[in-house]
C-alpha positions in Angstrom: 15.0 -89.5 20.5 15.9 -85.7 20.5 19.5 -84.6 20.9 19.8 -83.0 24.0 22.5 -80.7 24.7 23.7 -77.6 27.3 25.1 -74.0 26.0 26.6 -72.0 28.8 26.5 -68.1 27.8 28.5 -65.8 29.6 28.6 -61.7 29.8 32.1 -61.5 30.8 33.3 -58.6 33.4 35.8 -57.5 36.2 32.8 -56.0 37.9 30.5 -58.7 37.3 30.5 -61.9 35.3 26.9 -62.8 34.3 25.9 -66.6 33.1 23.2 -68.3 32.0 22.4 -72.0 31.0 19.8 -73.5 28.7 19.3 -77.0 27.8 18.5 -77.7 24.5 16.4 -80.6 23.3 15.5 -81.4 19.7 14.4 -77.7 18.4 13.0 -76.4 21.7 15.2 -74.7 24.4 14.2 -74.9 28.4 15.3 -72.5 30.9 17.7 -74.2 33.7 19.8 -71.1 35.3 21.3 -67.2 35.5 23.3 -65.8 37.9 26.2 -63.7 38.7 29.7 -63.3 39.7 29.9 -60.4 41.9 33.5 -59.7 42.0 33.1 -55.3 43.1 34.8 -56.1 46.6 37.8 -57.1 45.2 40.6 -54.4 44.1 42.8 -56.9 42.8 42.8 -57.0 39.1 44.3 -60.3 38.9 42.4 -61.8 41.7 39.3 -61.1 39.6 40.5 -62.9 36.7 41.7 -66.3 38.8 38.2 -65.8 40.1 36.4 -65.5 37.1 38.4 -68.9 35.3 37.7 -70.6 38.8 33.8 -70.1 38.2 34.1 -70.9 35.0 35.7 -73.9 35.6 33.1 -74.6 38.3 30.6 -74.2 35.9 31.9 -76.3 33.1 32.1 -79.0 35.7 28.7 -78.6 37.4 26.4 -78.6 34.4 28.7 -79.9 31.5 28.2 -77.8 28.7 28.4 -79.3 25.3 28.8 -75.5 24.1 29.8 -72.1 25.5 28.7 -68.3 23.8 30.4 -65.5 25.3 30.1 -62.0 24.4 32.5 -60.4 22.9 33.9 -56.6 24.5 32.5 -53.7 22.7 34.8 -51.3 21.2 34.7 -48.3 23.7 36.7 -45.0 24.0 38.7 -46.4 27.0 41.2 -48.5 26.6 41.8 -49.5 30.3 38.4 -50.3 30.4 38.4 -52.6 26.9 41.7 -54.3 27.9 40.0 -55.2 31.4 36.9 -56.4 29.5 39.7 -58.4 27.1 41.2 -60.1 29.6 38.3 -61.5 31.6 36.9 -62.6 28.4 40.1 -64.2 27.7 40.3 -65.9 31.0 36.3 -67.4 30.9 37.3 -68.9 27.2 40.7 -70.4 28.4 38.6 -72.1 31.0 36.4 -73.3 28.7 39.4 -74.1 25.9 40.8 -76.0 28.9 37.7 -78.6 29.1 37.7 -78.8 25.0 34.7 -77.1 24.7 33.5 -75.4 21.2 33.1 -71.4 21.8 31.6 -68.9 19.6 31.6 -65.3 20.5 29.2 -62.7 19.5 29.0 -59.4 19.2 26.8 -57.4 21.7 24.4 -56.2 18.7 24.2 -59.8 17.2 23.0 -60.9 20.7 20.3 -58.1 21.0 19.1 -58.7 17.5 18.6 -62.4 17.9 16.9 -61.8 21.0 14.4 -58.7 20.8 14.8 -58.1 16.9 16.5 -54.9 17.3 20.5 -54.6 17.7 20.3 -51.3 19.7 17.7 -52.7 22.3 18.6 -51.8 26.1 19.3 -54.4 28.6 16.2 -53.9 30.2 14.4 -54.9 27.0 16.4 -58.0 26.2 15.9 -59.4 29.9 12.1 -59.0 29.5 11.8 -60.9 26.6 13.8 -63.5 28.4 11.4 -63.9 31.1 8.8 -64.1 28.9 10.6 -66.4 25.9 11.6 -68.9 28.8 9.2 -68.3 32.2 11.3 -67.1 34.1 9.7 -66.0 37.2 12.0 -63.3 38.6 14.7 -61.3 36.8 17.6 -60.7 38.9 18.6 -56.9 40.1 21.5 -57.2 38.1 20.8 -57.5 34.6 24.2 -59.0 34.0 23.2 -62.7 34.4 20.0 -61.8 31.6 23.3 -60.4 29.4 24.8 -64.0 30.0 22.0 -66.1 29.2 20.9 -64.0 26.5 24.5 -65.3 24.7 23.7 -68.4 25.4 20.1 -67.7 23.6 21.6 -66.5 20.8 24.1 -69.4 20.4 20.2 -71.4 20.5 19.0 -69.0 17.6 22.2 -68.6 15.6 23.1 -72.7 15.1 24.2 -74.1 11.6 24.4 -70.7 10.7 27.3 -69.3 9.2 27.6 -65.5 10.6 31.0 -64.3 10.9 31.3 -64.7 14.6 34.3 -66.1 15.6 34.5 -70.2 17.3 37.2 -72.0 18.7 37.4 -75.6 19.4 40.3 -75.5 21.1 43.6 -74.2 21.9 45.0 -75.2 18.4 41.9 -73.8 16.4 42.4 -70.2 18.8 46.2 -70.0 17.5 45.5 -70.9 13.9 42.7 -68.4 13.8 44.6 -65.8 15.5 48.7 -66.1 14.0 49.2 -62.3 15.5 48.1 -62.7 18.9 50.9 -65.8 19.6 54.3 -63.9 20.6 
């Protein structure tokens, strides 16, 4: 019998939190969901980080992923803007850290390559080949939720392979990997 497992991918953000889920059996990967956290209303930094762990958590607890692939923030010129990014990355992996899930992070050119074959493809691309890779009917209007799933894709594409992305198994596997960051 195939080995059948769930990857959760998510595009982390304080404006919104795209996710996608695949299920994967044997070799083959099926399409099961994308969506979006829509967190613009809010002007409460902080309220949009307990949000995004609390749909997260939601999440991990609906469809019980065996694995999660997050993107990882892109270096940009402002800093606000990457520490924002940093910490609602940070809160979607301590959510998953906190159900002892594996995560891997990838880098948002790694995620493009593995999905269109080019690492400077636009969002618009990678969504297409989405739809067509896995039937999806409809892409959202948002193509945040394509940006999460597409994670998760790459997670699919990128297994057993040793690529220099960074994984944590848990909380103890986070602070051995990263001695600086622990005050």
């Amino acid at each position: 019998m195939a080995k059948e497992k769930i990857i959760l991918g998510i595009d982390p953000g304080t404006s919104i939190m795209g996710f996608g889920l695949i299920k994967v059996i044997g070799k083959s990967m099926q399409f099961m969901q994308l969506n979006e956290l829509d967190l613009k209303k809010y002007d409460d930094h902080y309220l949009k980080l307990k949000l995004i762990f609390e749909r997260t958590i939601e999440l991990i607890e609906t469809h019980h992923p065996d694995e999660i692939a997050i993107e990882a923030p892109f270096f940009g010129k402002n800093v606000q803007s990457m520490l924002k990014l940093g910490r609602a990355q940070g809160v979607a992996m301590a959510a998953g850290l906190s159900r002892q899930i594996p995560i891997t992070e990838y880098s948002p050119k790694k995620i493009k390559m593995a999905i269109t074959g080019n690492g400077n493809a636009s969002k618009e691309q990678v969504a297409k080949m989405l739809q067509n890779m896995l039937a999806i009917k409809t892409l959202p209007k948002n193509l945040d939720a394509t940006d999460g799933l597409a994670a998760a894709v790459c997670h699919f594409y990128n297994e057993g392979k040793v690529g220099g992305e960074k994984s944590y198994s848990g909380w103890a596997s986070f602070v051995k990997q990263n001695p600086k960051k622990i005050g």
